[in-house]
C-alpha positions as CSV (number, residue, x, y, z in Angstrom):
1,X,0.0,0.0,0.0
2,X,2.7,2.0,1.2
3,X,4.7,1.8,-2.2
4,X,1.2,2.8,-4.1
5,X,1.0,5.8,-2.3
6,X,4.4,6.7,-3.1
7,X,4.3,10.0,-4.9
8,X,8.4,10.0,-5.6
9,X,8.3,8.2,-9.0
10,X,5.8,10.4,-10.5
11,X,1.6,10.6,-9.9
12,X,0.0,8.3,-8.7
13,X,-3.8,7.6,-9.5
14,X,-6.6,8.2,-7.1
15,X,-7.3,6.5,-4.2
16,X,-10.2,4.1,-5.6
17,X,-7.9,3.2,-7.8
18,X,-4.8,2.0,-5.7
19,X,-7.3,0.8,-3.1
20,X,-8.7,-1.7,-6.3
21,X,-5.1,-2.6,-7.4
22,X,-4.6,-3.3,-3.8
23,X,-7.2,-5.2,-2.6
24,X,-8.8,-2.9,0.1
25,X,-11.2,-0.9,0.8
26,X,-10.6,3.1,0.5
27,X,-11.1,3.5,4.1
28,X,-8.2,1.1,5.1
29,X,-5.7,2.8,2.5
30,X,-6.9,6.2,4.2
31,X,-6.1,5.4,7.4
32,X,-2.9,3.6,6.8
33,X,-1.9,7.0,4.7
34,X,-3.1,8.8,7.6
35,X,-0.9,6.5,10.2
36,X,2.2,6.9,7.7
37,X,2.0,10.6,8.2
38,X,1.6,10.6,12.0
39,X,4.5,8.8,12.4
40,X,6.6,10.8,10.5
41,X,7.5,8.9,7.5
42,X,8.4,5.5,9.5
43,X,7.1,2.7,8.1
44,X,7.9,-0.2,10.7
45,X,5.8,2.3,13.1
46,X,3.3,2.3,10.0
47,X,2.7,-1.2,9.9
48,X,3.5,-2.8,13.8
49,X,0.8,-2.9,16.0
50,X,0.3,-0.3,18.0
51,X,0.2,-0.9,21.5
52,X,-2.8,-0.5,23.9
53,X,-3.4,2.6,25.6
54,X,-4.7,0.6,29.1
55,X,-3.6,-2.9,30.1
56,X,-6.4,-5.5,30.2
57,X,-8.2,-6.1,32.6
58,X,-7.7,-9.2,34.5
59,X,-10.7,-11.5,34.9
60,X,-12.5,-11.6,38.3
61,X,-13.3,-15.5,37.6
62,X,-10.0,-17.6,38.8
63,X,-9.5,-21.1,39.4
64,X,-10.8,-20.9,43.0
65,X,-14.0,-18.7,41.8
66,X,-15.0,-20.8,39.3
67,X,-14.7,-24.0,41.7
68,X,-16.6,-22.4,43.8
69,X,-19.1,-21.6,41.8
70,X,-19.2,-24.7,40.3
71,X,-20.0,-26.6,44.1
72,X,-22.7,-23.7,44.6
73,X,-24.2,-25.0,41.1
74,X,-24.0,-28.6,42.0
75,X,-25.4,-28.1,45.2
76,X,-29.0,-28.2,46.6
77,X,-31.1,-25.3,45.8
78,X,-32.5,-23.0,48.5
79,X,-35.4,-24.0,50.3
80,X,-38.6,-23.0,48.1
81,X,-36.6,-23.7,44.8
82,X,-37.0,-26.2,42.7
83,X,-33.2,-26.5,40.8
84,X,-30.4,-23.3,40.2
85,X,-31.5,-20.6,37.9
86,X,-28.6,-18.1,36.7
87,X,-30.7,-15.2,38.2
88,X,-30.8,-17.4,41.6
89,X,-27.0,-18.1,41.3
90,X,-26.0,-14.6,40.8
91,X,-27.6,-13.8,44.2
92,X,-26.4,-16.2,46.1
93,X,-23.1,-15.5,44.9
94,X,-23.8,-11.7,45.7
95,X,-24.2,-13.0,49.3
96,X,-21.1,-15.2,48.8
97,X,-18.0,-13.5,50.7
98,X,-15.3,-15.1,49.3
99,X,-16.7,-14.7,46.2
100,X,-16.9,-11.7,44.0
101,X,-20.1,-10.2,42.5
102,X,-20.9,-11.8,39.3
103,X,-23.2,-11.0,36.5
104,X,-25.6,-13.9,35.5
105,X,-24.2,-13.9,32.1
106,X,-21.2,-14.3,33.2
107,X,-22.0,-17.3,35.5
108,X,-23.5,-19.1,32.9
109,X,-20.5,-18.9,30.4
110,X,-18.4,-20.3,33.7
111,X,-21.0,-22.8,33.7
112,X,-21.1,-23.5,30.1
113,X,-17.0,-23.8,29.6
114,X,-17.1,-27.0,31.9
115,X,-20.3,-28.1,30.8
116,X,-22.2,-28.0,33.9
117,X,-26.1,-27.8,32.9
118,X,-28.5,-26.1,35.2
119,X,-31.5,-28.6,35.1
């Protein structure tokens, strides 16, 4: 893309056209002119990754979480209930203090990565 662009050996043809010739969309060749200019002319800064701007974030499920959550799964419902609902889960694990507030959804993708059904 980069040697497309290149206005040194003469004009080049419009951006459709290079985009065409390269196999993307005019958008892409845009923003990679755009990211050739911001760095100055470097192309190894051009085309590396750039690097994230905030480190991601760690999960709150860990091994001993997800254990955890498994046994309160496996376990007896609460009095009144007939089997473990996500919803149900999600406050009992709100109660839970060893365990940190989950979301239902998230529960149920714990539950789903070791295939423990909720029946």
């Amino acid at each position: 893309m980069l040697l497309a662009l290149d206005t040194s050996a003469g004009g080049i043809g419009s951006q459709d056209v290079i985009a065409a010739r390269v196999g993307v969309s005019g958008e892409t060749l845009r923003l990679v002119a755009k990211r050739f200019a911001e760095t100055g002319g470097d192309v190894h800064a051009t085309i590396a990754r750039k690097k994230r701007d905030l480190p991601p974030v760690p999960s709150p499920v860990t091994g001993e979480v997800e254990a955890r959550l498994i046994a309160m799964a496996c376990s007896q419902p609460p009095q009144g209930h007939t089997r473990w609902s996500l919803r149900l889960l999600e406050k009992h694990v709100a109660l839970a203090e060893d365990i940190p507030d989950l979301d239902h959804s998230t529960i149920g993708r714990v539950l789903k990565k070791r295939n423990c059904v909720l029946i």
